[in-house]
C-alpha positions as CSV (number, residue, x, y, z in Angstrom):
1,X,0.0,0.0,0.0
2,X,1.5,3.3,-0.9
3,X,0.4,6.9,-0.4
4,X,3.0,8.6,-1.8
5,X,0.8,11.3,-3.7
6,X,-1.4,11.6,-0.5
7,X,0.9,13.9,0.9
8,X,0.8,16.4,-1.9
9,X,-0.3,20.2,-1.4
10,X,-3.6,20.8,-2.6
11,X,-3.5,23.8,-4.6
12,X,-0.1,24.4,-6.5
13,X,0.9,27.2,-4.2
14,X,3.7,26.2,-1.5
15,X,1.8,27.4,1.5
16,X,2.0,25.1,4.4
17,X,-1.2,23.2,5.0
18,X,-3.1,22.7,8.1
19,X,-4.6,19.0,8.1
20,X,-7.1,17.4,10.3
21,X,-7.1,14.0,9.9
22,X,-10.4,12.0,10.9
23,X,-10.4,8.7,11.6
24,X,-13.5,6.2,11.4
25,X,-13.2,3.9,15.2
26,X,-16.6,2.1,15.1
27,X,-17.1,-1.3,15.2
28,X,-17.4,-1.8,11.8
29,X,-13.5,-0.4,11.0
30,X,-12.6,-4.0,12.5
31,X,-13.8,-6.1,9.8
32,X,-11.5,-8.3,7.9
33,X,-12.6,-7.9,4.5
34,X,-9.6,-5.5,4.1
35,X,-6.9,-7.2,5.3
36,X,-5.8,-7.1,8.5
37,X,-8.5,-5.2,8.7
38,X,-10.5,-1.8,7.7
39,X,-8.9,0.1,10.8
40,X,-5.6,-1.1,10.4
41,X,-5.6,0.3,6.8
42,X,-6.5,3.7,8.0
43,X,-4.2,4.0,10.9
44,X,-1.4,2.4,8.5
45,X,-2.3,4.9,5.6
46,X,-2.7,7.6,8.1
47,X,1.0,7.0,9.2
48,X,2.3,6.8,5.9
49,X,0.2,10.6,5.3
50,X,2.4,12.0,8.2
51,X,5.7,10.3,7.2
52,X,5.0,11.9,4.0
53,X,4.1,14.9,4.7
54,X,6.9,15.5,7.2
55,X,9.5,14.5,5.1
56,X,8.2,16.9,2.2
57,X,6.7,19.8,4.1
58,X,7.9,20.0,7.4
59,X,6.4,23.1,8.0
60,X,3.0,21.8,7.9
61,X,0.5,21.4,10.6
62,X,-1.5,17.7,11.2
63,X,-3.6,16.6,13.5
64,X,-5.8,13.7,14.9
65,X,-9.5,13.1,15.8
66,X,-10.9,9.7,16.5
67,X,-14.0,9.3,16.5
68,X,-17.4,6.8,16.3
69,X,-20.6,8.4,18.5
70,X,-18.2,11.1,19.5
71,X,-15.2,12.2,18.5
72,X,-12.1,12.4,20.5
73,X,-8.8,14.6,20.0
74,X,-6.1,12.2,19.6
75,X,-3.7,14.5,18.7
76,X,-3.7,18.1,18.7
77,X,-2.5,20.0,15.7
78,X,1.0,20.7,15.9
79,X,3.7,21.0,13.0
80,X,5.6,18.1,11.7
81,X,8.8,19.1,12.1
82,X,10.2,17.2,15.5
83,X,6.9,16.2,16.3
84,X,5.9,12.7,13.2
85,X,6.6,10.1,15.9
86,X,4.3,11.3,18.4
87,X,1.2,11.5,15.9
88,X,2.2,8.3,14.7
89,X,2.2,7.6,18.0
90,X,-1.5,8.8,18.8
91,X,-2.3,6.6,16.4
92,X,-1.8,3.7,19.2
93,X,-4.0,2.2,21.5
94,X,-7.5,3.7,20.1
95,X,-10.7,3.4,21.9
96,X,-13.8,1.5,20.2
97,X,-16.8,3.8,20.7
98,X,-19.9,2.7,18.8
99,X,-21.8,4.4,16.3
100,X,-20.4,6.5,13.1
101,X,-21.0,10.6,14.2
102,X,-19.4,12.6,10.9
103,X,-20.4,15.7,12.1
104,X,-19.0,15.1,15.5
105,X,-15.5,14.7,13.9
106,X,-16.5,17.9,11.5
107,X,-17.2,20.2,13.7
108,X,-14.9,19.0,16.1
109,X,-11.7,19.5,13.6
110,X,-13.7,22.8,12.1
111,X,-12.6,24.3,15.6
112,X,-8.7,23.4,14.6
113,X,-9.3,24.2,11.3
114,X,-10.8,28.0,11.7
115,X,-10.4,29.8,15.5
116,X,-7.8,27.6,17.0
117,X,-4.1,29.5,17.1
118,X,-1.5,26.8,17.0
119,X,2.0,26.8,17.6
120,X,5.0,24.8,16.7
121,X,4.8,23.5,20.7
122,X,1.2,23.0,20.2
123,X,0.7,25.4,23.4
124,X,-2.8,26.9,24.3
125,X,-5.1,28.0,27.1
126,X,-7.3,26.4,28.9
127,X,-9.8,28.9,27.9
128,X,-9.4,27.9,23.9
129,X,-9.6,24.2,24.9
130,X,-12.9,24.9,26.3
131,X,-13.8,27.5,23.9
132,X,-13.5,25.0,21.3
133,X,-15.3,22.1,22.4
134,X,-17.9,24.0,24.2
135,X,-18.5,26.8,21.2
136,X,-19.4,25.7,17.7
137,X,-19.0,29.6,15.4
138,X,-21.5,29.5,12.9
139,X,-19.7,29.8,9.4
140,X,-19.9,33.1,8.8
141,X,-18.1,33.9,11.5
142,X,-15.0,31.3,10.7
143,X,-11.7,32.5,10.1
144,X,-9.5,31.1,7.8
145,X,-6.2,29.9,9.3
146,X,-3.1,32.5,10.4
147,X,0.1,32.7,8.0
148,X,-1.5,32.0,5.0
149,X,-2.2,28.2,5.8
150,X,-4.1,26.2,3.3
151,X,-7.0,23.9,5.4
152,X,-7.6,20.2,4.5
153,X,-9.8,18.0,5.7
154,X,-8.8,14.2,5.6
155,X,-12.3,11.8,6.5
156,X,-11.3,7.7,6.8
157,X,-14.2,6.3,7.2
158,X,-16.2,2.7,5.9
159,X,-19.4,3.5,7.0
160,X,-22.5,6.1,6.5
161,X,-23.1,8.8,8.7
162,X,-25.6,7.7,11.7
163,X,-25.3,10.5,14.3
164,X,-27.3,14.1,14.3
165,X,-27.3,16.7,12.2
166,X,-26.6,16.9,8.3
167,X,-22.6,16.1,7.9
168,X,-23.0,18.0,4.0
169,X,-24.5,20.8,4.8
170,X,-21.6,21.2,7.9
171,X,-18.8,20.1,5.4
C-alpha cells in the first residue's frame, strides 16, 4: 500500500497546510474484508500521510481526531517538524466507541481548522480548549487559518453517517 501522492499540497501554491485528519473507530472499521482489517488500513495509511508529509513539508501542521458516537482529539494540531513520531504515535492504542458521528468529527476539527491559534509546541489556554469544544462559530463567523495556511480535511471512514445533524450541509 502506498500513499505517496497523498501527501501532496492541494493547490499548486507552497503554502503550508493545516490538516485534520479523521479517523473512522466504530465497530465496523474491525472487519476483515480489508486485510488485516479496515482500521488497520487507515491508521497504516494515516501513518504513511504523516511520514509523507513530514518528510516533504515540514512546515505543515496535522492533527488527529478519533472518533465513532463522539469524537475524541487524539492529537492536537502541531507541525511536523520534531513532532511525526508522536502523531504516529497517537495513532496507538485507540478506543472502540460505537456508532459513526461525521459531524462530531467535523465540527470538532472545524474548531482546529478555523479559531484555534496553534504553535510549533502545540501550546494553548485552557480557555481555547474549552472554547472550542464547548463553542461551535457559525460559518460566517469562521476565520481562515493564520500565516497564510491552506485547510484540509482528511475523512477515513467505511461506513455512513448515523449521528445528528446533516454532515453535508456542515462540510
Amino acid at each position: 500500500m502506498r500513499y505517496l501522492n497523498s501527501a501532496n499540497r492541494i493547490s499548486g501554491t507552497e503554502q503550508p497546510e493545516r490538516v485534520m485528519s479523521l479517523i473512522d473507530l466504530s465497530p465496523s472499521m474491525n472487519e476483515k474484508d480489508w486485510k488485516p482489517s479496515r482500521k488497520a488500513g487507515a491508521i497504516k495509511a494515516n501513518i504513511e500521510l504523516i511520514k509523507n508529509k513530514a518528510q516533504q513539508y515540514p512546515q505543515d501542521i496535522v492533527g488527529v481526531i478519533g472518533f465513532g458516537s463522539s469524537a475524541k482529539l487524539l492529537h492536537r494540531p502541531v507541525q511536523l517538524q520534531g513532532n511525526c513520531e508522536n502523531l504516529c504515535n497517537s495513532l496507538r492504542n485507540l478506543p472502540h466507541p460505537y456508532g459513526t458521528d461525521f459531524t462530531a468529527a467535523l465540527s470538532m476539527s472545524r474548531g482546529y481548522l478555523f479559531s484555534m491559534n496553534v504553535t510549533s509546541s502545540g501550546n494553548t489556554t485552557l480557555m481555547q480548549s474549552f472554547k472550542n469544544m464547548f463553542y461551535e462559530p457559525q460559518p460566517k463567523t469562521l476565520i481562515p487559518p493564520g500565516d497564510g495556511q491552506t485547510p484540509r480535511i482528511i475523512l477515513l471512514t467505511d461506513g455512513e453517517h448515523n449521528g445528528g445533524g446533516n454532515p453535508i450541509q456542515l462540510a
